[in-house]
Structure formats: C-alpha cells, structure tokens
SELUMLO-967860 format. One line per field, with one value per residue (C-alpha): residue number from 1; residue in one letter; chain; x, y, z. Coordinates in pm, whole numbers, plus 50000, padded with zeros to 5 digits. Layout:
REM SELUMLO-967860
num <- [NUM,...]
residu <- [A,...]
chaine <- [A,...]
u <- [X,...]
v <- [Y,...]
w <- [Z,...]
***
This chain:
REM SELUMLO-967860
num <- [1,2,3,4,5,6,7,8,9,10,11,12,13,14,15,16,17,18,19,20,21,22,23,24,25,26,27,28,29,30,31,32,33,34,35,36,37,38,39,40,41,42,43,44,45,46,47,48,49,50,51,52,53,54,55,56,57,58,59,60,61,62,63,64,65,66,67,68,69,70,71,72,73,74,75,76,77,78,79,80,81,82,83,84,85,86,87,88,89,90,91,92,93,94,95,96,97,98,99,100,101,102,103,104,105,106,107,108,109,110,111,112,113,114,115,116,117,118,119,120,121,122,123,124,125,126,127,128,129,130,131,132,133,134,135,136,137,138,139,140,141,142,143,144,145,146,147,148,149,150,151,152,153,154,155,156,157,158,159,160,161,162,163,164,165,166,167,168,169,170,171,172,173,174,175,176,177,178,179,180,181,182,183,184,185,186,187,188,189,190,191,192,193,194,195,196,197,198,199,200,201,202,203,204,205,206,207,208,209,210,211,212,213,214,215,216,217,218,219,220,221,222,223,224,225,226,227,228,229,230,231,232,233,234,235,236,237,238,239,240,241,242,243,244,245,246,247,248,249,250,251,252,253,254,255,256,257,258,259,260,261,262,263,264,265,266,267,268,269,270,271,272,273,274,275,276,277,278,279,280,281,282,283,284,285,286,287,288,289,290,291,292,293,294,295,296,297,298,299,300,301,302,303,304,305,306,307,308,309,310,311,312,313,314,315,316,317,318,319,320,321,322,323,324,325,326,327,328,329,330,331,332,333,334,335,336,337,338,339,340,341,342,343,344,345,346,347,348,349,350,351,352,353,354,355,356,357,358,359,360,361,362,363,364,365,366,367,368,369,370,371,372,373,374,375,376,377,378,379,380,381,382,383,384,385,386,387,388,389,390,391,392,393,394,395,396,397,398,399,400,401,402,403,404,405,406,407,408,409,410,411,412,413,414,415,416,417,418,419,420,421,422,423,424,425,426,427,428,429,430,431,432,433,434,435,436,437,438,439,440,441,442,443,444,445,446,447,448,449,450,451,452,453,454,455,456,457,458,459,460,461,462,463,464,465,466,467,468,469,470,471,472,473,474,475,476,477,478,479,480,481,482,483,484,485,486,487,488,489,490,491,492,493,494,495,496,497,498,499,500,501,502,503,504,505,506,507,508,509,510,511,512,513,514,515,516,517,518,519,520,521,522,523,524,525,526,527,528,529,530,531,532,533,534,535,536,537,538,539,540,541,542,543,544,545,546,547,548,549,550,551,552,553,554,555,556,557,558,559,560,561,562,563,564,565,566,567,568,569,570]
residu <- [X,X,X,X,X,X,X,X,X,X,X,X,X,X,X,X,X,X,X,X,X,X,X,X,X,X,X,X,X,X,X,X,X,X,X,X,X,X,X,X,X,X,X,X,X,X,X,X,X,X,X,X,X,X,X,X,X,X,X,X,X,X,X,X,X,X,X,X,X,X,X,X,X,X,X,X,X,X,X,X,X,X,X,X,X,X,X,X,X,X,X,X,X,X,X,X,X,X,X,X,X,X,X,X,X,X,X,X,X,X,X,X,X,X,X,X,X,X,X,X,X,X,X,X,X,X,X,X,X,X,X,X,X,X,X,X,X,X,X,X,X,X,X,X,X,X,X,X,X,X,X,X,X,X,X,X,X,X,X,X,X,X,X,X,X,X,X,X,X,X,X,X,X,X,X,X,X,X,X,X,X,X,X,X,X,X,X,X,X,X,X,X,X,X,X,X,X,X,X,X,X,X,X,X,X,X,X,X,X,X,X,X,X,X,X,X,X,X,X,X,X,X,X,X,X,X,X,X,X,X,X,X,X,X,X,X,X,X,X,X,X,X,X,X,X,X,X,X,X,X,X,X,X,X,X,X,X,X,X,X,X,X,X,X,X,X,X,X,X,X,X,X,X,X,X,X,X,X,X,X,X,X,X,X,X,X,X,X,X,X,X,X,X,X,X,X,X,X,X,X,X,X,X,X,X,X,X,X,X,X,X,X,X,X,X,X,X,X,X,X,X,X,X,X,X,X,X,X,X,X,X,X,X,X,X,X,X,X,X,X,X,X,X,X,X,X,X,X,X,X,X,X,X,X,X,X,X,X,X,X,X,X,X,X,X,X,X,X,X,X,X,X,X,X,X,X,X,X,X,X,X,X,X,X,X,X,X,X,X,X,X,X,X,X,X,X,X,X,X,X,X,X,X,X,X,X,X,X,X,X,X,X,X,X,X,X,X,X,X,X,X,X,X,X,X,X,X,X,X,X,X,X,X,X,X,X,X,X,X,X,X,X,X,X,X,X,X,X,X,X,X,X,X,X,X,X,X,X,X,X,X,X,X,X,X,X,X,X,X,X,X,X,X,X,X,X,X,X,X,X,X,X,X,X,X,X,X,X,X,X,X,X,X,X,X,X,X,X,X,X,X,X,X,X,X,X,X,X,X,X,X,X,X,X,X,X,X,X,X,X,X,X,X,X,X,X,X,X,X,X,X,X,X,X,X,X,X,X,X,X,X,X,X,X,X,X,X,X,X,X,X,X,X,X,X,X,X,X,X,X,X,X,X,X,X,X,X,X,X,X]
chaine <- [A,A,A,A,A,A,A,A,A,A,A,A,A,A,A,A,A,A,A,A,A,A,A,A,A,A,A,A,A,A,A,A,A,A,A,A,A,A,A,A,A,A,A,A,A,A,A,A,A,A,A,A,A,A,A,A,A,A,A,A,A,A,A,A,A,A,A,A,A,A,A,A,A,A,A,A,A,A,A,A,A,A,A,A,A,A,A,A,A,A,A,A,A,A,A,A,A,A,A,A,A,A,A,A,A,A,A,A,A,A,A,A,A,A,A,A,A,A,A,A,A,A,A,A,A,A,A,A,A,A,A,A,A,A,A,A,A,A,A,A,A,A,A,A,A,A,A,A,A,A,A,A,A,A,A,A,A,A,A,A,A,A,A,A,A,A,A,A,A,A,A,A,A,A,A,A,A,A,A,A,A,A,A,A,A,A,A,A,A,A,A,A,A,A,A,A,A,A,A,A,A,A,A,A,A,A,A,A,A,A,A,A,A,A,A,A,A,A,A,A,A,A,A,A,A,A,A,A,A,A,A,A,A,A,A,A,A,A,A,A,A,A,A,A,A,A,A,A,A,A,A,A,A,A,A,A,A,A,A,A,A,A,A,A,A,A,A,A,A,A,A,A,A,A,A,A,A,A,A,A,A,A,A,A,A,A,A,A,A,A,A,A,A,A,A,A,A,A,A,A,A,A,A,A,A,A,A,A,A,A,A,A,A,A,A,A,A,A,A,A,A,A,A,A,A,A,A,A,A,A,A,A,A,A,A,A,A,A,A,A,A,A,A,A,A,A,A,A,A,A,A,A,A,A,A,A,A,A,A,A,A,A,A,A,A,A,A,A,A,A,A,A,A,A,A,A,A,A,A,A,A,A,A,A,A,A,A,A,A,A,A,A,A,A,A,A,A,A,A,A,A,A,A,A,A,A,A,A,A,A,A,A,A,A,A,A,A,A,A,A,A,A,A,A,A,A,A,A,A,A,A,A,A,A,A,A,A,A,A,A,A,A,A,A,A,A,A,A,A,A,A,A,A,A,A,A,A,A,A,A,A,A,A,A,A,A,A,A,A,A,A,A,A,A,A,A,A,A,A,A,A,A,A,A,A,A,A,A,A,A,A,A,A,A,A,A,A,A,A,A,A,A,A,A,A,A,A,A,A,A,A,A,A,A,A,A,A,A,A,A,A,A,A,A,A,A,A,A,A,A,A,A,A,A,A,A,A,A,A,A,A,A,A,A,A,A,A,A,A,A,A,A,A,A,A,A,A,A,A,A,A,A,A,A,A,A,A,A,A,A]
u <- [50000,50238,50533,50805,51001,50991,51350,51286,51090,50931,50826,50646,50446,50398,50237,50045,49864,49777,49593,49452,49275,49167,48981,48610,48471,48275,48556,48520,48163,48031,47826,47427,47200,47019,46672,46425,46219,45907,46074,46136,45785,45623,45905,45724,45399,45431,45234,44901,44552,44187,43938,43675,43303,43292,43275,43296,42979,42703,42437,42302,42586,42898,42693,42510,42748,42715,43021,42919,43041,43389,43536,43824,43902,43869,44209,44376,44376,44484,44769,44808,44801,45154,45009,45181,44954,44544,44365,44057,43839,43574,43245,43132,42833,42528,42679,42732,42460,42332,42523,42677,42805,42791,42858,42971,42753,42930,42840,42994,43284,43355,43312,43513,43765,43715,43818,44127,44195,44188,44433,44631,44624,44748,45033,44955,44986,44703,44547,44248,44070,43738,43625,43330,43255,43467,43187,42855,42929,43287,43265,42999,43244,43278,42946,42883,43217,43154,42900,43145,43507,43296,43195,43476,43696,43436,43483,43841,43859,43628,43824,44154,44048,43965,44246,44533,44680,44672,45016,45201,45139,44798,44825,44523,44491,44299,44075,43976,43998,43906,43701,43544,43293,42924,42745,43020,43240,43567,43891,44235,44351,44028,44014,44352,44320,44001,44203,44482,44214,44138,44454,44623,44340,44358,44698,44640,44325,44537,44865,44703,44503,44757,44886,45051,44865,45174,45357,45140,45229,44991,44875,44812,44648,44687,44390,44120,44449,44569,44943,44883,45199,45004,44834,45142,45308,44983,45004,45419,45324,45126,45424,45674,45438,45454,45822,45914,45718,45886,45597,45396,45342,45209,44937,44828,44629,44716,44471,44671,44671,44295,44261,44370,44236,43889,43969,43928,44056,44119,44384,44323,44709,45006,45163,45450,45182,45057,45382,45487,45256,45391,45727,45644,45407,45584,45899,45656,45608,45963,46150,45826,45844,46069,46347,46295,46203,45875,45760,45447,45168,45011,44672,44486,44583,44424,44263,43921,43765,43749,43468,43267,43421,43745,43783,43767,44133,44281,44427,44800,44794,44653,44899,45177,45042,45083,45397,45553,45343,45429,45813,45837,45703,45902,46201,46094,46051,45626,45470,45159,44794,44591,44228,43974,43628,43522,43569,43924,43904,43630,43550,43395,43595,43938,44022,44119,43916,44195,44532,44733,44693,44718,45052,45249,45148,45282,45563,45625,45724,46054,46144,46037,45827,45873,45598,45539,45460,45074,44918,44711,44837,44532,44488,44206,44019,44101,44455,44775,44968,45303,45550,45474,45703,45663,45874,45919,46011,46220,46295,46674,46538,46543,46284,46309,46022,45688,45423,45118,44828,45099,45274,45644,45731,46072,46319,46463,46175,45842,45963,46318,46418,46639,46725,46388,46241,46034,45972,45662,45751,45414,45397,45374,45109,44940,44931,44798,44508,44435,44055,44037,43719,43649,43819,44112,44236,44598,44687,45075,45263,45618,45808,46133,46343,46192,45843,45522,45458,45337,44994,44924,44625,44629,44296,44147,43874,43695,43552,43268,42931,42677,42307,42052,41821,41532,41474,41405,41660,41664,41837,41920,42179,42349,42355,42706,42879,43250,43397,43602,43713,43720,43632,43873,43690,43419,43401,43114,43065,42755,42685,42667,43045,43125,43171,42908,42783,42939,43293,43271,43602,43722,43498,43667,43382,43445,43421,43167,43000,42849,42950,42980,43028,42801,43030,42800,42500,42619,42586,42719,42534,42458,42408,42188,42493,42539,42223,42037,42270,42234,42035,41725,41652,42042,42248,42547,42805,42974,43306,43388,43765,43883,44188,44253,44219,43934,43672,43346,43095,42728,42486,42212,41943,41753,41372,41253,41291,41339,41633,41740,42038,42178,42569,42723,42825,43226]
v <- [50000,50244,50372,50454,50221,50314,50365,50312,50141,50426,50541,50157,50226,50555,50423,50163,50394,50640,50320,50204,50535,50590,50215,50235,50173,49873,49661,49539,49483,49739,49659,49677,49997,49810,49827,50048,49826,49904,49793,49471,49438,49479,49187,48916,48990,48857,48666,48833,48728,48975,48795,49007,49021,48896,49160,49461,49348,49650,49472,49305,49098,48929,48687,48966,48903,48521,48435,48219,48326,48339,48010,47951,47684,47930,48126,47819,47730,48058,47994,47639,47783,47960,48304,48530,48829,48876,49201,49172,49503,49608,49827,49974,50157,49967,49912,50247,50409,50791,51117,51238,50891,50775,50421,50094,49793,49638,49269,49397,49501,49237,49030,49191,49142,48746,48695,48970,48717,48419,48537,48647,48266,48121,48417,48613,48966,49160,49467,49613,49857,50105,49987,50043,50348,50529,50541,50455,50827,50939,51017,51281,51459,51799,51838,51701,51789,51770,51570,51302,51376,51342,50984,50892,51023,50843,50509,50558,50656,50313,50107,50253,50238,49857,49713,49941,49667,49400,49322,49529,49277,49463,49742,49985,50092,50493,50385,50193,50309,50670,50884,51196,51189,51263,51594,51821,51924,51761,51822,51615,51894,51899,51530,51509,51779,51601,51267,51458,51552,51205,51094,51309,51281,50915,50937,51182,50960,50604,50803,50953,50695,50529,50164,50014,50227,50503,50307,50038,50035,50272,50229,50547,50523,50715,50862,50621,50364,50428,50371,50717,50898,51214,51041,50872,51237,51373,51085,51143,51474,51350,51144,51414,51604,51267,51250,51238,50906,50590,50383,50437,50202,50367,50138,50131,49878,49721,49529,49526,49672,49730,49590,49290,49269,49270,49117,49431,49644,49277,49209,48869,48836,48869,49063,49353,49660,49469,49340,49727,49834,49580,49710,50051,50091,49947,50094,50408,50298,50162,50529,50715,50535,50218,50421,50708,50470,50413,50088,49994,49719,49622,49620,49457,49308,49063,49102,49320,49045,48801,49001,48853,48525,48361,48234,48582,48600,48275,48013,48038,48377,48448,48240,48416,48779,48633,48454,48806,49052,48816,48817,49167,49284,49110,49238,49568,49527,49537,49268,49172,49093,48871,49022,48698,48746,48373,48332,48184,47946,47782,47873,47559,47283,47453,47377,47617,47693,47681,47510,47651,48010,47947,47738,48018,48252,48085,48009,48368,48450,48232,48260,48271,47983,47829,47938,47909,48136,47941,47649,47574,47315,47309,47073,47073,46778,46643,46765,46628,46648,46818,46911,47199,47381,47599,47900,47823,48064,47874,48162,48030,47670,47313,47111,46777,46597,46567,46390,46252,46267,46144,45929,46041,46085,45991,46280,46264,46058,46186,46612,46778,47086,47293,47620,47737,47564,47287,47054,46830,46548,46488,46120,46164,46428,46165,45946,46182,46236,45879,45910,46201,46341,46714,46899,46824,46460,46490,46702,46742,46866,46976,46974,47180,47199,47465,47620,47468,47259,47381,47197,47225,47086,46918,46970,46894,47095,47225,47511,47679,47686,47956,47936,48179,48301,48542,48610,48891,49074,48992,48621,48630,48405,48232,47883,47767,47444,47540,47224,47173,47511,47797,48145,48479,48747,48945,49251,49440,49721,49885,49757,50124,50177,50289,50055,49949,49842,50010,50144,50220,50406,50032,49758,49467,49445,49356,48943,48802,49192,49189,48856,48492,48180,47886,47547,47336,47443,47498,47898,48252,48461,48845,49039,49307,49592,49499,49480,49769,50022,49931,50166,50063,49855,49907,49586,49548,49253,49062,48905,48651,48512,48172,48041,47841,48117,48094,48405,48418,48639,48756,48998,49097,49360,49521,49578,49740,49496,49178,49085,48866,48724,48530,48349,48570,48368,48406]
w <- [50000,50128,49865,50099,50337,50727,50868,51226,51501,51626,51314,51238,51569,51502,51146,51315,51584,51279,51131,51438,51486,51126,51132,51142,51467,51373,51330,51656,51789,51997,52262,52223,52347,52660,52639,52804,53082,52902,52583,52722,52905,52558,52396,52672,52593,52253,52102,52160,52113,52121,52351,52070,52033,52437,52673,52416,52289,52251,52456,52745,52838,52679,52467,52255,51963,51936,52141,52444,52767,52863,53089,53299,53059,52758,52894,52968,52648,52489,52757,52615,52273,52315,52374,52621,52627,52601,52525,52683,52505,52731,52653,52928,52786,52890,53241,53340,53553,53524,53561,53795,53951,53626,53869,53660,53750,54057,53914,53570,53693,53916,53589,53415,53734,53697,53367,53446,53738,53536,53276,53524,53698,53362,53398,53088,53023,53027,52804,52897,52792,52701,52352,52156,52383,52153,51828,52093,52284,52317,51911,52043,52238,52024,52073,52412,52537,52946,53007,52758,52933,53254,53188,53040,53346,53588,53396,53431,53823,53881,53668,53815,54214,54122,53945,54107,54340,54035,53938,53677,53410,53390,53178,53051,52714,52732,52434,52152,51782,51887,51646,51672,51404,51546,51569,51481,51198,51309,51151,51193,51423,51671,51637,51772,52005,52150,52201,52365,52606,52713,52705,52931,53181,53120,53220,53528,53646,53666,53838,54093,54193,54408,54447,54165,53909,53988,53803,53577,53179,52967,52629,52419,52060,51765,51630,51533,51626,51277,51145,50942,50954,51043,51310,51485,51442,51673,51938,51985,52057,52294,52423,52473,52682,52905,52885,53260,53272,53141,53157,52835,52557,52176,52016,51672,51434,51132,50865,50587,50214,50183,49846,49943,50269,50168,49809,49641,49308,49141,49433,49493,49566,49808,49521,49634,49635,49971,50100,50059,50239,50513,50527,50460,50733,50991,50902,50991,51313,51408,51319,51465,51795,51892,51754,51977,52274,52293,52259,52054,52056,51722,51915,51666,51343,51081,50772,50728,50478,50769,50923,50656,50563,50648,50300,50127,50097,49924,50150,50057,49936,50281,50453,50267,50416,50797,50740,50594,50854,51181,51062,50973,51290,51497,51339,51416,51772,51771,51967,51795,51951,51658,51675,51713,51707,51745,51376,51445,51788,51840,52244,52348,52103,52184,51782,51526,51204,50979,51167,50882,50960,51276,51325,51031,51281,51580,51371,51298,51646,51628,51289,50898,50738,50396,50124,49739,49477,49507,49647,49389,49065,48827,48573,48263,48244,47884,47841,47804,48160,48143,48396,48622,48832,49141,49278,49628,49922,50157,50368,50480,50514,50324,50202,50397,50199,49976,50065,49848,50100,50369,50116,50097,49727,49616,49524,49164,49038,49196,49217,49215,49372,49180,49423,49513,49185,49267,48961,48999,48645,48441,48560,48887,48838,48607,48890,49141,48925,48761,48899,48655,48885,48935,49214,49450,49384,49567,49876,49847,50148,50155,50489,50552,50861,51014,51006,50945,50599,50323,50070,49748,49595,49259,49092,48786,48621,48346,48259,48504,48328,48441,48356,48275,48638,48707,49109,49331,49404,49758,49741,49385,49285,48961,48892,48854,48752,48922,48729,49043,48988,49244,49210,49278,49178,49004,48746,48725,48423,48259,47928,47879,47935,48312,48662,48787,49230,49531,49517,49140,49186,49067,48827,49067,49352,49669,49743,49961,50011,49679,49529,49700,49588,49719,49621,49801,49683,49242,49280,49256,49530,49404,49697,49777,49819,49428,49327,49548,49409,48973,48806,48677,48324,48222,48116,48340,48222,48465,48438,48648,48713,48843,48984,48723,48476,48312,48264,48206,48164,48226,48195,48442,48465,48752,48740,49017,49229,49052,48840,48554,48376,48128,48058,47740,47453,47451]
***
C-alpha cells in the first residue's frame, strides 16, 4: 500500500497507531443499546391474542354478539396455545349508571375482574381497555364535550380504584379506535386535540390513583388507532408532553393493504403493492416510535375480509400475508395481539378453524416459514399432463420431503428441487390424478426443517358453466357448475360503458359483500349491496375470474325489484 520504506521502530508504531485510529469503529463489535424496561415488558407479551366480540359486545351481556360466555378453561387454552399476552376490550356503555356517579355495574365490573383474574392465573399479560365506547358516545364529544370527558373520566377513576393493586402485568389501554365523528364538523387537528384531552386525563386519572397504578404500563392510541403517519406524528406529541414518565406504551392497528384485505381492486394476491405496504408501514412505526424509545403494541391486526368470511382472501395467498406481517414485525421490535372474534378458535371445542393460519402465525414468532409462489396446481380435464414447476420461498430453510396425502414421494423421480424451483415430472402428476374426477384429487405437502409445511392441491377441472336466472333481488343468485374450479373474483361494468355496484372508483367488487360463491349448493350469490345500488333497466356485464384462469361472463338487469340474467356467449 504504502510507497516509501519506514526507517525506524518508532516510526512503524507511530504508522500503526495512525491506522489504528483511522479504522472504522465497527471493526470490533460494539456493545448493544440496553433496552428500556418498558421495551422489554412489551418483547414478553408477545404473542398476543383479542378475547373480541365477548365483553365489548354493545348489549346486554357478553353473549350479545354470538360468542358464548367466557370460561376459565377458555384462557387456559389461549395459555396452552403459546400466547403470552390477552387484550381483553371492554364496553362499558350499557353498564354504566346515570350522571353524575355515572357508577359501573358492581356485578359487571367484578366480571370483568374474573376473567382479568383468570388470565392472570394462567400468567399472561394483560390489556384492557374502554372499547366500543369510543363510536357509541365518546365520538359525540365535540358536541357534548363535558358531560362526555365526565363519563369517560368516571369510567376511568372506577376502573383505576379497582384494578390498582393487580400486578404490573395489567396494563390499561385509554381507548379503543378513537374517532370523533358525530354531531360536529371535526377536523384532523380537533380530532387530535380532543384525544389529547382524554389521554392526558387518562393518564392523570390512573397516576394519581395510588397503588401500583403510579407506576402500571399505559397504552396510548393514535387517532382512530391508525398507522397514518400524520396520526402517529399527533400521538408522539402527545408522548413528549409525558416525557418524565417511562411507563407508556404507543398502540396502533394494522389490517393490511385494503385491496387485498377485503379482496378488492382485482387484488386477489400477496403481490409487492401489499407486502409494501407491510414494510412501509411498519417501518413508519419503528422510526416514529421504537426508535425514539417508545415501545408499541400492534393492538389489533388481521385482515378486514374476515369480518365477513374467512375464505375471502385465498388460502395460501393468505397464509403468505401472515407469514411476511408476523416476521416483519418482529424484526421491528412490535409485539403483535391477533384480533379473534370467534371466527378463528372455536370457544367451546378449543380447535382452530383453519390450523394453517394458525401454526404460520405461531411460527412467525421464532422465525420465517417456507411458502410458494401458490398452492394451487390446476389441471384441465382432457389435456395432456406436462410438467409443472413451482417458485418456492424457503425463507433460509430446506425442504426435507413431499408427501402425496401422507405418502412420501421419492426425490429425483416423483419432484426435484432445483434452488427454490420445485419441479413436479408429468407422471407423477398423472398418477395423482388417475381418477380424473372434478376437484382436488391429491393434497401434496412439503416439509422443511423449520416452520410449518406447506399443501398444494392438485385439481382437475373444466371450465365453470353459468346458467341463465330470474329472482328477486333479495336472494338472487346464479347457477354455477365450478367444474372443480374455484372462484377469485368478480368485474362488474355497465353495458353502457362505466363501473358498475358500490365502490365504482374500481369495476373489481368487493368478494363476499356483493358477490359469494356457494360450492356446496352449484351457485354465485349476488348480493343486495350489488344489486340495490344498479340503476334501473340498464344491462350490466359481469366478468367473472377463476383460479385456474378461466373468465366468464354475464349479463344481468335490475327491474325494480326483481332481476334477471343470462351466461354471454364468449
């Protein structure tokens, strides 16, 4: 490197101290920032699971929403499950008595205590909160300012005398999703200065009401618990008038890329718009926050479409958005509370709806699973077989075998893995499918080293047939031969020219809202939030897409309130 020769000792360790000093300093590993207590209080309380639609119901009791009532045995399971933290949301609105007192129900509250107690027995963290209070009456608050911040504060200074000697592990979230929406003309900056409000009395209420509460971890939302960069901007705010007090926790909620969340826009994919939105969001949220030292809970997180129907989103597609959102997450320091509403563990059978889902997102709290570009091989009745091959995702592991409906398959001859190109040889899938019938024949599952396995169902099919119909509009529906096929999703244009149904911003409606497929029963469902909103007597042509790739299409026509239709000749 160096030109000239060095003539003496002292001028070699004078050379070599120069070079020392000009090294960069991460040459040698430097020692990590600790973290902040609260930082590492929020790292044990993942996993998370929502104890929803219980006791936030809006009704008489916990039951109201078709969830039965919560057991002892119920949180031992979620214990059992490999959860570390519950939120238990609470809606206080039908148990609180009149102003001034504005008294909770004693037997509600103590209730409410039980099941606190019982997830507490089983040794899990626990978030509670106020819930649905925020759209039933604290949304009212520009308009109703005192008598609202007065029953909020009174909820707060019952809930807060009752729980403050409960161990630390108990923390209180100020309030769910807040929104300030009713009877007013709300802007972002009254919205937020509104929530501020409650907030910092929140805060004052719970510290000065003695006992452990002086200290207990505090959850603070964002505006309507939104991962807005505005919004998380107003709550830290928020947080650096709170400074002196080390004991607060952000929250914020996350449902995904809406498109693909409710099966939207023609988004019937994990594609990279919706994994963007992953990393860019959350990014958000590490820099705005975790960076700075505040730690965060992803209160809530799921996908919106399962409000409706679990199988909006397609399996592995939908497996492929958990097994990215769980990993990401945790790289970024955000423990994660999976919002169930009954529609995932069944309360009374202890099983899970779909295990799948369920064990990538367990896995996602140790490390990343192995997924494919699909888990769906389709094959048309009639047609020479060929090879097919598959882009896999191993995400750092191996695959360790294939199975045919348990049945290991033989490397080399039954499949080959090339890299992360999985070869399935047209004999084998010839002898998968030898009973030539409609629909799934084969279930193959690949197993890797770590992570759960993966399926992929070899089907055969032909293509759908749809039949002429003429029905109210009410329960009108299309008759359908799938062909062993499966549906993805649904166009809907006037014959006119323009989009047609809700949302017409897009001409891809929204699956399951205005469109649902009925395998068992050989139909296509129209619903009434397509048809109610078609203008009268004009054509509009459907187009409907299948996973296999075939499109068809259709043409209905709303009279008042009856409608009619008929398959388009391609």
């Amino acid at each position: 490197m160096f030109k000239r020769r060095f003539r003496s000792t002292a001028s070699v360790v004078l050379t070599v101290l120069l070079l020392l000093a000009l090294l960069p300093l991460t040459s040698s590993p430097a020692a990590a920032a600790p973290k902040s207590k609260m930082q590492t209080y929020v790292d044990k309380m993942q996993p998370g699971w929502n104890l929803g639609n219980t006791l936030d119901s809006v009704g008489a009791d916990e039951t109201a929403w078709g969830n039965p009532r919560v057991t002892r045995e119920l949180i031992k399971q979620i214990s059992r499950q490999g959860f570390n933290s519950i939120r238990i949301p609470v809606t206080w609105d039908n148990h609180i008595g009149p102003a001034p007192e504005y008294k909770i129900d004693p037997a509600y509250l103590d209730r409410v205590a039980e099941v606190v107690g019982w997830a507490r027995s089983e040794n899990l963290y626990v978030l509670m909160n106020v819930h649905h209070d925020s759209w039933l009456w604290i949304s009212k608050m520009e308009r109703d300012h005192d008598a609202t911040l007065a029953r909020y504060n009174a909820i707060w200074k019952q809930v807060a005398e009752r729980f403050k000697n409960e161990s630390d592990k108990v923390s209180f979230e100020s309030v769910n999703e807040p929104r300030f929406t009713e009877g007013g003309t709300t802007d972002e900056a009254t919205a937020q200065k509104l929530l501020d409000e409650l907030n910092l009395s929140f805060h004052q209420i719970v510290r000065d009401s003695g006992g452990k509460n002086a200290t207990r971890p505090l959850v603070l939302p964002t505006l309507e618990t939104s991962p807005t960069q505005e919004r998380m901007n107003g709550l830290s705010k928020t947080f650096e008038q709170l400074k002196e007090d080390q004991n607060l926790i952000a929250t914020v909620h996350y449902y995904g890329y809406w498109p693909f969340s409710v099966n939207i826009a023609g988004t019937t994919t994990f594609d990279e718009t919706t994994r963007k939105d992953i990393t860019t969001t959350f990014d958000n949220i590490h820099n705005t926050f975790v960076a700075k030292g505040i730690p965060v809970i992803l209160g809530e997180y799921g996908l919106l479409g399962f409000d409706k129907n679990t199988n909006t989103i397609e399996q592995g597609e939908k497996l492929k958005f958990f097994e990215f959102l769980t990993y990401y997450i945790r790289e970024k320091q955000i423990t994660g509370m999976w919002w169930d509403n009954g529609q995932h563990f069944n309360r009374t059978a202890y099983t899970w709806s779909d295990p799948e889902l369920y064990e990538i997102i367990r896995s996602g709290q140790k490390q990343r699973s192995s997924v494919a570009e699909s888990d769906l091989i389709y094959l048309r009745q009639g047609e020479a077989v060929t090879d097919r091959t598959i882009q896999m995702q191993l995400n750092g592991n191996k695959l360790t075998s294939l199975k045919a409906d348990g049945k290991r398959l033989t490397r080399g001859k039954d499949y080959q893995l090339n890299g992360e190109i999985l070869t399935l040889p047209r004999a084998a899938l010839e002898r998968l499918t030898t009973s030539g019938k409609l629909g799934i024949n084969a279930v193959l599952t690949a197993g890797f080293t770590k992570g759960p396995d993966w399926n992929f169902y070899v089907t055969v099919h032909q293509k759908p047939v749809l039949q002429a119909s003429s029905g109210a509009a009410a329960d009108f529906a299309i008759p359908t031969e799938f062909g062993g096929d499966k549906l993805a999703t649904m166009e809907a244009v006037y014959a006119s020219g323009g989009n047609a149904g809700p949302n017409d911003w897009t001409s891809f409606k929204e699956f399951e809202s205005t469109f649902s497929p009925d395998y068992a029963n050989s139909k296509i469902i129209l619903r009434p939030a397509l048809l109610d909103t078609l203008r009268d007597g004009e054509p509009v042509t459907l187009t409907f897409y299948f996973w296999s790739g075939d499109k068809l299409t259709y043409t209905i026509t709303k009279t008042g309130t009856n409608v009619s239709g008929q398959p388009m000749t391609p």
